[in-house]
C-alpha positions in Angstrom: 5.3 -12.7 2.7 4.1 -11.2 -0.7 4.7 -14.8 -2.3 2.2 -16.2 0.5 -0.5 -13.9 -0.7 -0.6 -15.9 -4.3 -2.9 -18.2 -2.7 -5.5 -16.3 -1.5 -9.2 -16.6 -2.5 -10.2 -15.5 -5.7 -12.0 -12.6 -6.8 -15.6 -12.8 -6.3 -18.6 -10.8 -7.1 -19.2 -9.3 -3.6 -15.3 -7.8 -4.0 -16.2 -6.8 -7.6 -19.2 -4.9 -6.7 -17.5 -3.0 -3.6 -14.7 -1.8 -6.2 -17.1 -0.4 -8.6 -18.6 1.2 -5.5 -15.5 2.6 -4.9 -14.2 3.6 -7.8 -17.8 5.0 -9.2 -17.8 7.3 -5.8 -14.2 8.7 -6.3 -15.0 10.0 -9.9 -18.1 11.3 -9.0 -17.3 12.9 -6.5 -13.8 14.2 -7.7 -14.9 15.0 -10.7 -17.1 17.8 -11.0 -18.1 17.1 -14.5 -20.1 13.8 -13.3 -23.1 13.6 -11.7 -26.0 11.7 -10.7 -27.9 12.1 -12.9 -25.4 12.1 -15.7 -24.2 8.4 -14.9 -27.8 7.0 -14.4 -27.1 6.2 -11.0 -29.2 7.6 -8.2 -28.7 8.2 -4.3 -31.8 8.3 -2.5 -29.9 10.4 0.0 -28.4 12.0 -1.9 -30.8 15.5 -0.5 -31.4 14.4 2.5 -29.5 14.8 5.8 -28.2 10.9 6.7 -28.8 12.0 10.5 -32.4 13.6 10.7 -33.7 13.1 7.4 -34.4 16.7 6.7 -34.5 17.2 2.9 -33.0 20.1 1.6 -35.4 21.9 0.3 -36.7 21.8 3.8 -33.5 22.8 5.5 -32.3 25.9 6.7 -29.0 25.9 5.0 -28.2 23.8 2.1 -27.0 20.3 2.9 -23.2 19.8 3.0 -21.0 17.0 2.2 -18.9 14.9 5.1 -15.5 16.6 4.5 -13.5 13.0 4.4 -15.8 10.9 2.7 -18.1 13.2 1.3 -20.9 10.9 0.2 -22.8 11.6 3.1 -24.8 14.4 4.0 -25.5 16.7 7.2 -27.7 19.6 7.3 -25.8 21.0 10.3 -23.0 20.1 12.6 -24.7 19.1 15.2 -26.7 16.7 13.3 -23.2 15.3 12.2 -22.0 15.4 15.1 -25.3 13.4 16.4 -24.4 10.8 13.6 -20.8 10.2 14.2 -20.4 7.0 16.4 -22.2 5.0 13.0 -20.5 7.1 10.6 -17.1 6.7 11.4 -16.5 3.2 10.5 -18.2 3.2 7.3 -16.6 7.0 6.7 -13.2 5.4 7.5 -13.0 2.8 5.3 -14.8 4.5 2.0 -12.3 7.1 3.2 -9.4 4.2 3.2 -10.3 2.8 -0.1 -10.8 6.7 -1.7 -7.0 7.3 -1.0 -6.1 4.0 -2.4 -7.9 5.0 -6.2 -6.4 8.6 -5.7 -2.6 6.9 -5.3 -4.0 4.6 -8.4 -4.9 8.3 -10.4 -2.0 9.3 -9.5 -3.9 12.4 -7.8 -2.1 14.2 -5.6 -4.9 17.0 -4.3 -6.8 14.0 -3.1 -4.1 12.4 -1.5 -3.1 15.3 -0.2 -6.8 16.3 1.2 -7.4 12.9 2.6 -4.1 12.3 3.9 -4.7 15.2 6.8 -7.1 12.5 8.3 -4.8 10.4 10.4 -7.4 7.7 10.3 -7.3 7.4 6.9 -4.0 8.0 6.3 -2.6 5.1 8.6 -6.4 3.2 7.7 -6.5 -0.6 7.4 -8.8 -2.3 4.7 -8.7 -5.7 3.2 -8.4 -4.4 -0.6 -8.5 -6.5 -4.0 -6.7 -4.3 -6.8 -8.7 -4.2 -10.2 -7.5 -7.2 -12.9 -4.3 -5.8 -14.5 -2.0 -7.0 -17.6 0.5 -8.5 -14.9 -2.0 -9.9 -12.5 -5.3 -11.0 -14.3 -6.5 -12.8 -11.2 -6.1 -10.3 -8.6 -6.1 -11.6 -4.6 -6.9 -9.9 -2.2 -4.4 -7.8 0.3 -5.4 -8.4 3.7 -5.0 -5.1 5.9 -3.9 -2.9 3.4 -3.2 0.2 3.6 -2.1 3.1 1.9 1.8 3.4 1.9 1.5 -0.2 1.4 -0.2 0.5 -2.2 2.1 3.5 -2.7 5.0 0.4 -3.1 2.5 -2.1 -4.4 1.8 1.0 -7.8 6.1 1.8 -7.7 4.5 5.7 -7.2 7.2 7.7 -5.4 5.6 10.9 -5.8 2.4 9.5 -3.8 5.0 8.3 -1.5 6.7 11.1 -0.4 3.0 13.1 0.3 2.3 10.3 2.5 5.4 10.0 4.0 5.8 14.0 4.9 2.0 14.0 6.6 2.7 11.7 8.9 1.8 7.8 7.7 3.1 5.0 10.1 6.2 3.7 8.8 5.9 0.5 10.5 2.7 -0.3 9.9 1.7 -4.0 8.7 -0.3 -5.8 6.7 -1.9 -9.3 7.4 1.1 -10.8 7.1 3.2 -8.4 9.2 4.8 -7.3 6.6 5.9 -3.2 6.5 6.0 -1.3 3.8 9.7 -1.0 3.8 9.6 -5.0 3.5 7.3 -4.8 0.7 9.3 -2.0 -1.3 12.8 -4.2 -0.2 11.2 -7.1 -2.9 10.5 -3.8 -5.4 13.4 -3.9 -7.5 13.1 -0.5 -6.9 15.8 0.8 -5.0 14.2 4.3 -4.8 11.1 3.8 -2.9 12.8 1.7 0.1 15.0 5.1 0.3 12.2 7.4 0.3 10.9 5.1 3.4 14.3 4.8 5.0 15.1 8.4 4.4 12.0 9.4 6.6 12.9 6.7 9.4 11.6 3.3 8.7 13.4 0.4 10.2 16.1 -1.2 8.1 15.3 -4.4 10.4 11.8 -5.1 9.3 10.7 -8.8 9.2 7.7 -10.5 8.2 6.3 -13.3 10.0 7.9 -16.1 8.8 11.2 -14.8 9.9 12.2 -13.3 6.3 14.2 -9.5 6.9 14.5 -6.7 4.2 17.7 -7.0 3.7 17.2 -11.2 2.8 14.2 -10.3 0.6 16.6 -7.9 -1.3 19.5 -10.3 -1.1 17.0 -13.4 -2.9 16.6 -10.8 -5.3 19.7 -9.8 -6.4 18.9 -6.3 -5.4 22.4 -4.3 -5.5 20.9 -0.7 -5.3 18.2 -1.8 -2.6 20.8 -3.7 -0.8 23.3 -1.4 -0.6 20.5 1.3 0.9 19.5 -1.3 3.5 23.1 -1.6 4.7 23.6 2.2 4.7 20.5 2.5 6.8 21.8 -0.1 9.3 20.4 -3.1 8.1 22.0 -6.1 10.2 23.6 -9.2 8.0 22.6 -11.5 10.4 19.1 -10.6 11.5 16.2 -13.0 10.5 16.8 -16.3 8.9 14.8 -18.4 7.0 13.7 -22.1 8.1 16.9 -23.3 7.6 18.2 -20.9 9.5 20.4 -18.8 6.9 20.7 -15.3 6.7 21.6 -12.9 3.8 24.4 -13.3 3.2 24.1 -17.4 3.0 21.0 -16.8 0.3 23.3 -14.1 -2.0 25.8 -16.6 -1.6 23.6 -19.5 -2.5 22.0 -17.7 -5.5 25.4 -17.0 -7.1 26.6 -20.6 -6.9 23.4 -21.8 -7.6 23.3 -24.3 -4.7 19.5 -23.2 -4.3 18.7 -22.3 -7.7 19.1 -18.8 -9.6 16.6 -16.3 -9.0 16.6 -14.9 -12.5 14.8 -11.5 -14.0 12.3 -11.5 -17.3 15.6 -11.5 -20.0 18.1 -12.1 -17.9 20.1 -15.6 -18.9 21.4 -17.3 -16.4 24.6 -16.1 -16.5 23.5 -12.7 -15.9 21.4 -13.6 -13.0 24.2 -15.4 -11.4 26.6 -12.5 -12.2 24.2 -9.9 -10.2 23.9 -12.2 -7.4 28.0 -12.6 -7.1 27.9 -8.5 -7.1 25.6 -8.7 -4.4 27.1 -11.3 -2.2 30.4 -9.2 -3.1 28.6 -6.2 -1.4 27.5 -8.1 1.9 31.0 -9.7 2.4 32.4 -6.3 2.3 30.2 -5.3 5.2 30.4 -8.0 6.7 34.5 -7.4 6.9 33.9 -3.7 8.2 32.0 -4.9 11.1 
């Protein structure tokens, strides 16, 4: 579960450096207005073909670009072709963690661009976010991908490009978690119907047992709740190590027999009036079938 992730390694220098990889390759190379030479950084390859070593003064035609990646060159097709079987890990990933910044830019061309490569779009890579206000102390995401990070930034737009080229809706991370069990703990009520909307299962459970529909009930999620249940969401599928379901942990959180999962603001009153709506909401269901 998300919560399990909170004790992950620390950040260390080897993750720092790979972001600033990253993140220096997607604005040079998105960004027409950097270069090189510009930034003070420089590629030895950057005129040379990464499969015969043919510079490009030397070549016949002028040296061109992977199409996914595009930090590494080819002075034909065949020569990329030649170089494929080592490229395509390395090609994948940087390809993997391009997508990822783009969602983070909020860029749609890229996304859009990259998100034709089914490799990339549906991509795993283990993926520490840069420090933000919220999360100083970043961990990192084991098996990540991108719809994943599409819930993880709250960016629906992103989403839906994803979504309509294809991504795996039932893809998980290390922790077997989908994105539609990731988005149910949102507090968003709009991405998990973007996800169910374009077929994801209303089911989903992570590996300790935990379903959508109990994440959202913990919460006090009405909106995301009530979207789960219109999907088909079950009221008595998982259970947690005591063996209760969703409608026991709603139920629980408005009494307060397990504590009172409250919101930043929220006094406890509040909280335990949203979980009542909520356990409200499941009991109705529960009547109809």
């Amino acid at each position: 579960m998300i919560g399990s992730r909170l004790s992950a390694p620390p950040l260390t220098l080897t993750i720092i450096v790979i972001e600033c990889v990253v993140v220096f390759s997607y604005f040079l190379f998105y960004h027409p207005s950097l270069s090189f030479e510009s930034t003070g950084f420089v590629m030895a390859s950057n005129n040379v073909c990464s499969n015969c070593n043919k510079r490009e003064e030397d070549a016949e035609t002028k040296l061109l670009n992977c199409s996914v990646c595009r930090t590494t060159k080819y002075c034909s097709a065949q020569c990329q072709k030649d170089s494929w079987p080592s490229h395509k890990a390395s090609c994948t990933k940087l390809g993997c963690l391009q997508l990822i910044a783009a969602i983070q830019a909020n860029d749609a061309s890229t996304v859009t661009r990259l998100s034709k490569t089914k490799r990339v779009l549906n991509g795993k890579v283990d993926y520490t976010p840069p420090p933000e206000e919220h999360m100083p102390d970043p961990y990192e995401m084991g098996k990540w991908t991108a719809l994943h990070e599409c819930v993880r930034k709250e960016n629906k737009e992103m989403m839906k490009i994803l979504v309509s080229s294809g991504a795996k809706l039932e893809i998980e991370d290390a922790d077997g978690e989908t994105p539609a069990f990731v988005a149910s703990t949102s507090q968003r009520p709009e991405l998990i119907k973007i996800l169910l909307d374009g077929g994801a299962n209303p089911n989903a459970m992570a590996q300790d047992g935990w379903s959508c529909l109990m994440m959202s009930a913990r919460g006090g999620d009405y909106g995301t709740t009530k979207a789960l249940l219109e999907a088909g969401a079950d009221l008595h599928h998982g259970g947690d190590m005591f063996g209760r379901t969703a409608f026991d942990i709603s139920s629980q959180q408005a009494s307060g027999d397990m504590g009172t999962r409250m919101s930043q603001g929220e006094s406890l009153e509040e909280a335990k009036a949203k979980h009542r709506r909520v356990a409200a909401l499941l009991s109705e269901y529960a009547a109809k079938n």
